[in-house]
TIGUPA-635732 format. One record per residue (C-alpha): residue number from 1; residue in one letter; chain; z, y, x. Coordinates in Angstrom, 2 decimals. Example, Ala and Ser with C-alpha at 12.3 -4.5 7.8 and 13.67 -1.06 7.14 Angstrom:
% TIGUPA-635732
+-----+-----+-------+---------+---------+---------+
|   n | res | chain |       Z |       Y |       X |
+-----+-----+-------+---------+---------+---------+
|   1 |   a |     A |    7.80 |   -4.50 |   12.30 |
|   2 |   s |     A |    7.14 |   -1.06 |   13.67 |
+-----+-----+-------+---------+---------+---------+
This chain:
% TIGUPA-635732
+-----+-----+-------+---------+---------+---------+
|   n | res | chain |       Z |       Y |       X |
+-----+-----+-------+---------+---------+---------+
|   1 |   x |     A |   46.39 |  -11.94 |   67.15 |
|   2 |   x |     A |   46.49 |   -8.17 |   65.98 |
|   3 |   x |     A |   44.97 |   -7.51 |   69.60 |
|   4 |   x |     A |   42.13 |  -10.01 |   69.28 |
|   5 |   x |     A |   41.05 |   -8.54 |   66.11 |
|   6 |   x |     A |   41.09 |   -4.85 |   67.52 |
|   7 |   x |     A |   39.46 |   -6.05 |   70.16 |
|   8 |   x |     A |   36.31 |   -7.70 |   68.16 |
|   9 |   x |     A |   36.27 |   -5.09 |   65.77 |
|  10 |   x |     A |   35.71 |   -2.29 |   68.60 |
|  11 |   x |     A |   33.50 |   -4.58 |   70.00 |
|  12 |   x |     A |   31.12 |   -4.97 |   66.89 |
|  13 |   x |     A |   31.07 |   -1.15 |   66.96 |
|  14 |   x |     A |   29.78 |   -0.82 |   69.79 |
|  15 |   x |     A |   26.90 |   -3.52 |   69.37 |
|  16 |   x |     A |   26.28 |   -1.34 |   66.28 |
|  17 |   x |     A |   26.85 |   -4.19 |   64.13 |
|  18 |   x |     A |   29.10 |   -3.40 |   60.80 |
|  19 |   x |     A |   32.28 |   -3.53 |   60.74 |
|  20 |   x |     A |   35.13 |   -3.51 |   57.43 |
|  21 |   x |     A |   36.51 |    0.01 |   57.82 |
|  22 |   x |     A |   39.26 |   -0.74 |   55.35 |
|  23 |   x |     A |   41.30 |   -3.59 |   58.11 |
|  24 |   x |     A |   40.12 |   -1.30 |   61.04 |
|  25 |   x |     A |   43.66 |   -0.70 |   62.77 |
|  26 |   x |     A |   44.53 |    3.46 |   63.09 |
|  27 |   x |     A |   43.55 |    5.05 |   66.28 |
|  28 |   x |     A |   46.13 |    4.75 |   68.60 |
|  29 |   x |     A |   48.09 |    7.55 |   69.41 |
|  30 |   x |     A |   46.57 |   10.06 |   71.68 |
|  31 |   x |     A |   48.39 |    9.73 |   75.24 |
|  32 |   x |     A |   47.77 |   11.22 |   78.68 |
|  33 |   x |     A |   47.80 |    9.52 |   81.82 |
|  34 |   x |     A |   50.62 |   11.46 |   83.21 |
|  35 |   x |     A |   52.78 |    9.81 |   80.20 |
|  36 |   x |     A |   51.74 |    6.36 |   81.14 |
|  37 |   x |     A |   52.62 |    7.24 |   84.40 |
|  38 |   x |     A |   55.69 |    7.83 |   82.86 |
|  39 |   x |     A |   56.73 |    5.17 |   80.49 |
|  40 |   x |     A |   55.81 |    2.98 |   83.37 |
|  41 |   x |     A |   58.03 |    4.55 |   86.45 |
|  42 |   x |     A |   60.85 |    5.76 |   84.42 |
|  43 |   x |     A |   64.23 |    4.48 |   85.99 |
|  44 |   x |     A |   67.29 |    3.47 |   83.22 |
|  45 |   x |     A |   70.43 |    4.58 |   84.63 |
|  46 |   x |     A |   71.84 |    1.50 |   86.17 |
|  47 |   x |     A |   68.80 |    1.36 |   88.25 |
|  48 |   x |     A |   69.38 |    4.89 |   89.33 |
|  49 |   x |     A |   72.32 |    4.47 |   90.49 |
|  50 |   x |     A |   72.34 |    2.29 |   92.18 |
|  51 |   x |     A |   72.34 |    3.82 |   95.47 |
|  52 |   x |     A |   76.06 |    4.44 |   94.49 |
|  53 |   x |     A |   77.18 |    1.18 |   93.45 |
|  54 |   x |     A |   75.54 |   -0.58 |   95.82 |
|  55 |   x |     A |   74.69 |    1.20 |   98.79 |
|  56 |   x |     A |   74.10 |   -1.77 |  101.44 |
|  57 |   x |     A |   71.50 |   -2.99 |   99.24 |
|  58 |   x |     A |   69.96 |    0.09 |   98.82 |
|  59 |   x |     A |   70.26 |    1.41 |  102.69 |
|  60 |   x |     A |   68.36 |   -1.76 |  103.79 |
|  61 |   x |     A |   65.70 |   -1.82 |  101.11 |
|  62 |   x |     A |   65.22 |    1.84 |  102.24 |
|  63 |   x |     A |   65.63 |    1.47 |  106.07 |
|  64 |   x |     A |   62.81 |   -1.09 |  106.08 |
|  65 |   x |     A |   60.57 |    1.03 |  104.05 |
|  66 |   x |     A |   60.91 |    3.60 |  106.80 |
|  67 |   x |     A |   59.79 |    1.08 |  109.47 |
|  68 |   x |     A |   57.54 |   -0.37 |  107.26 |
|  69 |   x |     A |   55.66 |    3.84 |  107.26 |
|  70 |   x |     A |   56.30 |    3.81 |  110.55 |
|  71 |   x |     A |   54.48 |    0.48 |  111.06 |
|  72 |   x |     A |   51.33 |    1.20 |  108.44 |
|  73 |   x |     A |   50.63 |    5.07 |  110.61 |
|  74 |   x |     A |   50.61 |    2.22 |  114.21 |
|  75 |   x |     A |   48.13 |    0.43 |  112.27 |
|  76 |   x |     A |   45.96 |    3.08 |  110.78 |
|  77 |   x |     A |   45.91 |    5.11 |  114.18 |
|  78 |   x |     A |   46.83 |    2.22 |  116.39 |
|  79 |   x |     A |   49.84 |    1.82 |  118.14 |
|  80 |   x |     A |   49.28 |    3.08 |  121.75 |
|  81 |   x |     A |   48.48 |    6.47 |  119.58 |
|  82 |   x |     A |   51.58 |    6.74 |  117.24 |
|  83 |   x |     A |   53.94 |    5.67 |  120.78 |
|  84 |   x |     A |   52.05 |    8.53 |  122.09 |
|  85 |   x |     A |   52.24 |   11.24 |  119.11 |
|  86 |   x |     A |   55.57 |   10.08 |  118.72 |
|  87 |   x |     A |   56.51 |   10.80 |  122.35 |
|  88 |   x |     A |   55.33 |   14.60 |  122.31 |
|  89 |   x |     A |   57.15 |   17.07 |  123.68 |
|  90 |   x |     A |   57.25 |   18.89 |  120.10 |
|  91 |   x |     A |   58.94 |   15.70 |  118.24 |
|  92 |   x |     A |   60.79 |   13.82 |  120.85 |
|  93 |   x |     A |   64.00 |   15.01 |  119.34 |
|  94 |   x |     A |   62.84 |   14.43 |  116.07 |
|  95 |   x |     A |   61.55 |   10.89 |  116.80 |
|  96 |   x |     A |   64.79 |   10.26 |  118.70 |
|  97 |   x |     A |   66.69 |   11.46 |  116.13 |
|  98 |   x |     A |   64.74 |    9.73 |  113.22 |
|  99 |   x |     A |   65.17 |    6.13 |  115.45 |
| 100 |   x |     A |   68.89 |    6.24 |  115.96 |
| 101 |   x |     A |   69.47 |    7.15 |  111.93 |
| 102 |   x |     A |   67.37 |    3.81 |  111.08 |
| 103 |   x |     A |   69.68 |    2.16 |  113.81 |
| 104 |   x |     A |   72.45 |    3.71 |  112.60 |
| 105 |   x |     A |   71.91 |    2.91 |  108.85 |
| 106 |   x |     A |   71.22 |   -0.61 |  109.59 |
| 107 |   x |     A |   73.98 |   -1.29 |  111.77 |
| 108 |   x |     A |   76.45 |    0.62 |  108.83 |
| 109 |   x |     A |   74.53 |   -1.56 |  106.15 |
| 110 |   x |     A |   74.51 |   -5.38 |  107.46 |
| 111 |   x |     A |   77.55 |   -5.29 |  110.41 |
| 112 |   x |     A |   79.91 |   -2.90 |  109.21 |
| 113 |   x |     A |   79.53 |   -3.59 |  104.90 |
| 114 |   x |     A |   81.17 |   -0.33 |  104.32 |
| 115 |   x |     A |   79.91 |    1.07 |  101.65 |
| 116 |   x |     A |   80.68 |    5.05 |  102.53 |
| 117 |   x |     A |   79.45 |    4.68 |  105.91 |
| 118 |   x |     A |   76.22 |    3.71 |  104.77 |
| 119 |   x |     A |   76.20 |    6.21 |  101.90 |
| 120 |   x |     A |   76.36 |    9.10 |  104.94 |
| 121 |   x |     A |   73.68 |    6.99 |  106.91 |
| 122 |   x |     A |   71.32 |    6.90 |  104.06 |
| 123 |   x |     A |   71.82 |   10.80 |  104.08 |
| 124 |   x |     A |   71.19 |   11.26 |  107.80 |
| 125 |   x |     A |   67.99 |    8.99 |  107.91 |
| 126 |   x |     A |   66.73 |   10.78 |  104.75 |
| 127 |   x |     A |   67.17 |   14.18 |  106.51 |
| 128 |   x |     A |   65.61 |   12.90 |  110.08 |
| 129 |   x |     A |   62.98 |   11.72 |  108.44 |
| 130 |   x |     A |   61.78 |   15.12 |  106.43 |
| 131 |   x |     A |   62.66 |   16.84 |  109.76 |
| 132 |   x |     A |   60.41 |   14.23 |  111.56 |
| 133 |   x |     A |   57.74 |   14.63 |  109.06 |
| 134 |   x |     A |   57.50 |   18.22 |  109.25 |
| 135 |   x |     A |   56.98 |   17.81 |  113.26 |
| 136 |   x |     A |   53.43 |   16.59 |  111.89 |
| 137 |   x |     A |   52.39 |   19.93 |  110.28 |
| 138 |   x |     A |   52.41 |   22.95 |  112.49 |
| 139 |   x |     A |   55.13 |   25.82 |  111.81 |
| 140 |   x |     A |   56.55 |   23.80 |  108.93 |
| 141 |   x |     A |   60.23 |   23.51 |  111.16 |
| 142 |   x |     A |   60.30 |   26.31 |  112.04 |
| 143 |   x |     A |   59.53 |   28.06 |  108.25 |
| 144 |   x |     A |   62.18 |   25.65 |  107.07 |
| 145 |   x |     A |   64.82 |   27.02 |  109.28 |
| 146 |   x |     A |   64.38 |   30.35 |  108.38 |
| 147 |   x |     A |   64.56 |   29.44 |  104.99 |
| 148 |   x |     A |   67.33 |   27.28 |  105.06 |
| 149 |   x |     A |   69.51 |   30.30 |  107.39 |
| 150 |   x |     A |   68.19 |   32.97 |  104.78 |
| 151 |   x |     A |   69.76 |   30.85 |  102.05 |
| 152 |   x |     A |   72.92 |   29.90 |  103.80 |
| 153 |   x |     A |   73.50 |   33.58 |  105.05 |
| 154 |   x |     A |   76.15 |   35.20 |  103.81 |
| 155 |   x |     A |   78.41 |   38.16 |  104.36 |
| 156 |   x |     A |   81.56 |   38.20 |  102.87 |
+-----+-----+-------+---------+---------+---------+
């Protein structure tokens, strides 16, 4: 009801008609859009993790967002294209690679059930799919690997 009335008052201001000041509710508080963003994406911590107590759920609902992506880029470019793009010489390991983890994660998820196994294919798929990504934008691999052996080198 407190809504309705906030929501006639504002609108009689606007009209320029008058309006009591005294029951005019406070201005709300000032908020960005980032913090609505915010309020309305933030995870609790049972739905964060759930990717560890329940990682067959989790691998599938993830696995099929993958082909879903990979389905929406055949349909915005068509499909003859993505087979093609996805055949290059530059990606075909990438592509191959990217493939077998969604196999493999589905196949660990709904015929095996076990729970660890799909934990590690969740991993894998996640990592073929930045390195298949980053077949898409040119030197990105190949900056990455540096990066990653610069980080990882050490002398002892």
């Amino acid at each position: 009801m407190d809504r309705m009335r906030d929501a006639l008052e504002r609108a009689k201001m606007l009209v320029g008609m008058e309006f009591d000041e005294e029951s005019a509710p406070p201005p709300p508080e000032e908020q960005s859009f980032f913090d609505d963003i915010n309020r309305h994406c933030t995870l609790n911590t049972t739905q964060s993790m759930i990717v560890f107590f329940n990682p067959v759920k989790f691998g599938v609902t993830f696995t099929l967002g993958n082909a879903m992506a990979l389905g929406s880029t055949a349909f915005l470019i068509g499909p003859k294209r993505q087979f093609d793009m996805m055949l290059d010489p530059v990606r075909i390991y990438a592509t191959a690679i990217y493939i077998a983890s969604i196999i493999i994660s589905l196949f660990c998820a709904l015929l095996v059930h076990s729970k660890l196994l799909t934990l590690l294919a969740i991993v894998l798929e996640f990592g073929a799919l930045i390195w298949y990504s980053l077949s898409y934008i040119p030197f990105a691999r190949s900056v990455v690997s540096k990066v990653m052996a610069s980080c990882f080198d050490t002398e002892f």
